[in-house]
N, C-alpha and C positions, 0 to 999 in steps of 0.2 A: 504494500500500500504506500503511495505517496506518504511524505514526511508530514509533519505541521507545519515547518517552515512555506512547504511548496505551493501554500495559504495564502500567497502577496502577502506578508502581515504586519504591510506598511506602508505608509503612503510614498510615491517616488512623482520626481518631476526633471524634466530635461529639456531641452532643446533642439528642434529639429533645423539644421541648417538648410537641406533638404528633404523632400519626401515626392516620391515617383511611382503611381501606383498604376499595375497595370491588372484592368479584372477581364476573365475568361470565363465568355458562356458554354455551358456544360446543362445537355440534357439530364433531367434533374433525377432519373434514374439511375444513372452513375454516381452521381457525389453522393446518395442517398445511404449506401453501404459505409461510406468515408466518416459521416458522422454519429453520436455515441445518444443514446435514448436518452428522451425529454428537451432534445432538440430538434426543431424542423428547421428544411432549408427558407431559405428567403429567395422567394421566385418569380419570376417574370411572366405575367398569365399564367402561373401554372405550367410552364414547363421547359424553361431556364433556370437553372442556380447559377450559383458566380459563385468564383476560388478568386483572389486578389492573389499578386506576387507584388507587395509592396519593398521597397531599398529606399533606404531610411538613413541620412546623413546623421547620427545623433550628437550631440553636445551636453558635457555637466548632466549627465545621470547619475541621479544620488535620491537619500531619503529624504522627503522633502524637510526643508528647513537647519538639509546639512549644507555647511559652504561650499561654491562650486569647485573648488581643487579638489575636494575628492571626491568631485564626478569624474565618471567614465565615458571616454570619447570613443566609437568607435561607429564600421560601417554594419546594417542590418540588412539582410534578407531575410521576409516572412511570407510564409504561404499561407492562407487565411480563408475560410470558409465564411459566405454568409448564411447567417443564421437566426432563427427566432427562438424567443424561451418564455413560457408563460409561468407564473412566479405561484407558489402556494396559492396566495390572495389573487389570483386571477390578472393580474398586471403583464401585459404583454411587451415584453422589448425584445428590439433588432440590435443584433451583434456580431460577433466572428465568433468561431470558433478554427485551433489555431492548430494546423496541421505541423508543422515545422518552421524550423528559425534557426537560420545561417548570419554567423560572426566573422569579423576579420579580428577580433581579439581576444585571446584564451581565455582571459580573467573576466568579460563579458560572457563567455557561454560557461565557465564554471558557478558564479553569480546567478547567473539565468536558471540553470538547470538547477540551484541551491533553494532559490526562492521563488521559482514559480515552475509548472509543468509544461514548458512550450518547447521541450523537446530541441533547444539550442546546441550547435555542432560549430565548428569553427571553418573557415574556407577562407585563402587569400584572394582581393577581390580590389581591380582599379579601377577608377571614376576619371577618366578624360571629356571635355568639349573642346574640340576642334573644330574651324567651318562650319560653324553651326548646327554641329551635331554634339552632342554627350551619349558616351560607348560609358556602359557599367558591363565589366564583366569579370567572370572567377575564370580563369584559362586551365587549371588544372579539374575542374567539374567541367567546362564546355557553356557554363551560364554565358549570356550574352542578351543585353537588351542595348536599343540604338533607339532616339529619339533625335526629331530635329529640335530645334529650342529657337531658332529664327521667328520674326512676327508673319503674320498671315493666319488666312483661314485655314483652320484643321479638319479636314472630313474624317467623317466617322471610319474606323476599319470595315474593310469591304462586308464581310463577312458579319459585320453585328446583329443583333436580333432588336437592337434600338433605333427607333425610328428619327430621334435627332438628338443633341448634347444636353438636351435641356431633360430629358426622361433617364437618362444613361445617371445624371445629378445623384440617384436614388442609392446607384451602386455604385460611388466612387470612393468610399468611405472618409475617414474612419468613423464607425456605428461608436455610438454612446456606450458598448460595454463589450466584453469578451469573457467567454464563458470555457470553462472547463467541468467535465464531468466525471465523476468516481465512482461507478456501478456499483464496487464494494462497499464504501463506506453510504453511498445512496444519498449523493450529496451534491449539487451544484455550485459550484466555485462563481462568483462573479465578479470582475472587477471593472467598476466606471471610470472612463475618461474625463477630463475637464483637457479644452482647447482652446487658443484664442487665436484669431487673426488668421484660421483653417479660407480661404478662398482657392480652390479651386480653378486651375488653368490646364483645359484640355493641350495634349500634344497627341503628333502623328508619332506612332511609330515608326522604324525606318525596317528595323530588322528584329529578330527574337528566339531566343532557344532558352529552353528553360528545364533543365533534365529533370527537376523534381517533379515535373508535367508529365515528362516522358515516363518515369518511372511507375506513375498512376493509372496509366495505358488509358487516358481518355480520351476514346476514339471521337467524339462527339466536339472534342474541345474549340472555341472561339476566339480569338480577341476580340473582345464587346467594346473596351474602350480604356482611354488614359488618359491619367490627372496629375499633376505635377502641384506641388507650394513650396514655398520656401518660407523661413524665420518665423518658425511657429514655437512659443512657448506651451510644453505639455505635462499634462501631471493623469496619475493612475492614484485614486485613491485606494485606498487599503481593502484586501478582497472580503466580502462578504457570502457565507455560505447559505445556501438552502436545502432543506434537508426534506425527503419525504417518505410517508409510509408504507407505500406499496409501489 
């Protein structure tokens, strides 16, 4: 069984210098296996889910109300399901739930794996813009995502199930909470976000490989869309459990 610690069981706040998220429709019978009971996915009429592969510039990760020298600077890869949870009392909220989470720094995924369950691993990983593009890629896994960053208008990827950028808004996250579930203990893990200054700016993609995709084998899979921000202060309040009887 998970520890207590792996509870969040405390509040944290950081800095994101950047944030680049790219979500992928996926017929909703596939990711349906991928997620753990007393969550449903979060769907598009009924028959898209979305997996986000968000990379995360982070800055000053620390508990909140520690000083920023000993925050933790590093880069993030997260694969992220969306998801809904209806609470004992009947409260319904939208969130992720968090398939995997890739680090370029050790002391960040032994921290990660210490105090929370999202399953953090380590990977080297460079951030270039050149010409108007920003390449984020891991060369020893084969990751590779290509964005332009130039002004102009962005068309939706060919292949999305959204009808324009303004509907695609719903799935670009980050959702107000992320949930973890413990079959054993019969316990839903929850932890809320607080964000400020989150606006959203669509980009095209240019190019894309993402072997934690690969490795899911879903045949079905899309790019739906991408969202880029920058200098966003963020905070995770401290996790709160739900528990139920049957």
């Amino acid at each position: 069984m998970p520890s207590f610690l792996q509870r969040h069981p405390f509040a944290v706040e950081a800095f994101f210098e950047s944030s680049l998220v790219l979500a992928f429709a996926v017929p909703k019978d596939e990711l349906q296996p991928l997620i753990p009971p007393r969550l449903e996915l979060d769907t598009l009429h009924d028959t898209h889910a979305f997996l986000a592969v968000a990379m995360v510039e982070t800055r000053d990760l620390r508990p909140r109300g520690f000083p920023r020298w000993l925050g933790q600077d590093f880069f993030l890869i997260g694969y992220r399901i969306f998801v809904r949870y209806t609470d004992p009392a009947g409260r319904r909220m939208r969130g992720l739930y968090i398939l995997g989470s890739q680090t370029d720094k050790r002391r960040m995924a032994w921290f990660g794996n210490l105090f929370t369950r999202y399953q953090y691993s380590t990977i080297a990983v460079t951030d270039n813009t050149e010409n108007g593009l920003r390449r984020i890629a891991a060369p020893r896994s084969g990751f590779e995502v290509t964005v332009a960053t130039g002004p102009g208008d962005v068309p939706l990827p060919s292949h999305s199930p959204f009808c324009d950028w303004r509907e695609t808004r719903r799935f670009a996250g980050p959702l107000p909470f992320t949930f973890t579930v413990d079959t054993q203990a019969r316990e839903v893990l929850i932890i809320e976000g607080v964000r400020q200054h989150w606006i959203p700016t669509p980009v095209q993609v240019v190019a894309h490989r993402v072997p934690f995709l690969d490795a899911l084998k879903l045949t079905g899979a899309v790019l739906a869309n991408a969202f880029a921000v920058q200098h966003v202060p963020y905070m995770w309040k401290k996790g709160r459990v739900d528990r139920w009887d049957r």
